[in-house]
N, C-alpha and C positions, 0 to 999 in steps of 0.2 A: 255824792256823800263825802263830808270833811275828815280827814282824818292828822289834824291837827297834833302837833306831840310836839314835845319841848326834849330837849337834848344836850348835851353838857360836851364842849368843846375844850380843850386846852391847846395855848398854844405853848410848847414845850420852850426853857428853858435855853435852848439854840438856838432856835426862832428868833424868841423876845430877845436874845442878845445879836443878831444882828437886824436890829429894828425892823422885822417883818411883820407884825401885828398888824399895822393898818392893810398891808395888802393882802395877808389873808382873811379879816375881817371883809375886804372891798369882795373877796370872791363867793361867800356868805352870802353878802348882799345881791351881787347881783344873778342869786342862783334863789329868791325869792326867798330865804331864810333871815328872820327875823331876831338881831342881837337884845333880846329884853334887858340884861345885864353884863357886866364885865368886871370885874377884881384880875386887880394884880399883887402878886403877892410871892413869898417867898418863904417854900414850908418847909420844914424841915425833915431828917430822913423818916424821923418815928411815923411822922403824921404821910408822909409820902406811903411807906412799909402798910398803914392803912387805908389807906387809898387803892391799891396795888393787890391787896390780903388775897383777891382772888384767884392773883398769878404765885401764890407763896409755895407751892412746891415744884413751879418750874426753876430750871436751871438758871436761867435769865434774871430771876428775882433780885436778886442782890443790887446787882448793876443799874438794874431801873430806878430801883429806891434811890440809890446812889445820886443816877440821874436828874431822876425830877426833882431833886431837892439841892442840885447845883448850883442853882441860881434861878431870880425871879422867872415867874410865868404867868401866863393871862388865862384866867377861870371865863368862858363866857357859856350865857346860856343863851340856845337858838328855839325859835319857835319856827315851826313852817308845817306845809303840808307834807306827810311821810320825813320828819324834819333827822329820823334817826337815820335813816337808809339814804337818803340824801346828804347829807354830812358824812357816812361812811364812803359813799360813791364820790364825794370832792375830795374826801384825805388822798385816796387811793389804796394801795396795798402798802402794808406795812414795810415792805423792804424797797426803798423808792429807786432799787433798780427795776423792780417789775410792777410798778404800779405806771397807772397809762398816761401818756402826753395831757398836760394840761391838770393834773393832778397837782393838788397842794404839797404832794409829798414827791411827786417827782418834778415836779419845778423848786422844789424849796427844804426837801432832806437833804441830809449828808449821808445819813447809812440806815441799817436797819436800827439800831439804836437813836439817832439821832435823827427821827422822823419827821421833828418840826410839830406836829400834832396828835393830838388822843381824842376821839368821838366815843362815846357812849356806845355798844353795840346790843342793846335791848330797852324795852320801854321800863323795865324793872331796873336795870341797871341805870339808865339815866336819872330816874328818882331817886337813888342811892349818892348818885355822883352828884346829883345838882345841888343836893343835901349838905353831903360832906363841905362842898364849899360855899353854901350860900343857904346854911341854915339860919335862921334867925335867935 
């Protein structure tokens, strides 16, 4: 049985400034997920703040907004099989001290703010997120 799902990738704002995009795009690919699309782009805090609305009463909030709206970043979207849980399984763990060897975020963060990447973490949420950035 297929169970085919699309999923909304960023690659954060630290990433895109020291030219890591293609190589974490390369580990995408060769983990059989499928790049349908890519924008680069550079949004600002409001539009970041909605992006984000569903972290708005952690304490963190401000800072992120802050963040993704630093400077440009790459919107991509992935198709594959299990494409959400497989793209969470490559970022790693959010704080890329304890995310595992070969992880996008512990070969390629700086901290737990500066993770280098965002995956989608539901098939609901990814419809929301692929939306926000690539609505027609």
């Amino acid at each position: 049985m297929s169970n085919k799902e699309q999923t909304l990738s960023i690659i954060k704002p630290d990433a895109v400034e020291r030219n890591l995009s293609e190589k974490i795009k390369s580990i995408f690919s060769k983990n059989n997920l499928s790049i349908l699309e890519t924008k680069k782009l550079h949004i600002s805090k409001e539009e970041a703040a909605e992006f984000y609305k569903v972290h708005q009463s952690k304490p963190f909030y401000d800072k992120l907004c802050n963040y993704l709206s630093s400077g440009p970043l790459e919107a991509i979207i992935l198709e594959g099989e299990n494409a959400i849980s497989k793209n969470r399984e490559l970022m790693g763990a959010t704080n890329p001290k304890d995310a595992k060897d070969g992880t996008i975020r512990k070969l390629y963060g700086i901290s737990i703010d500066k993770n280098s990447v965002h995956g989608s973490d539901s098939v609901e949420n990814a419809k929301v997120e692929i939306n926000f950035f690539f609505k027609a």
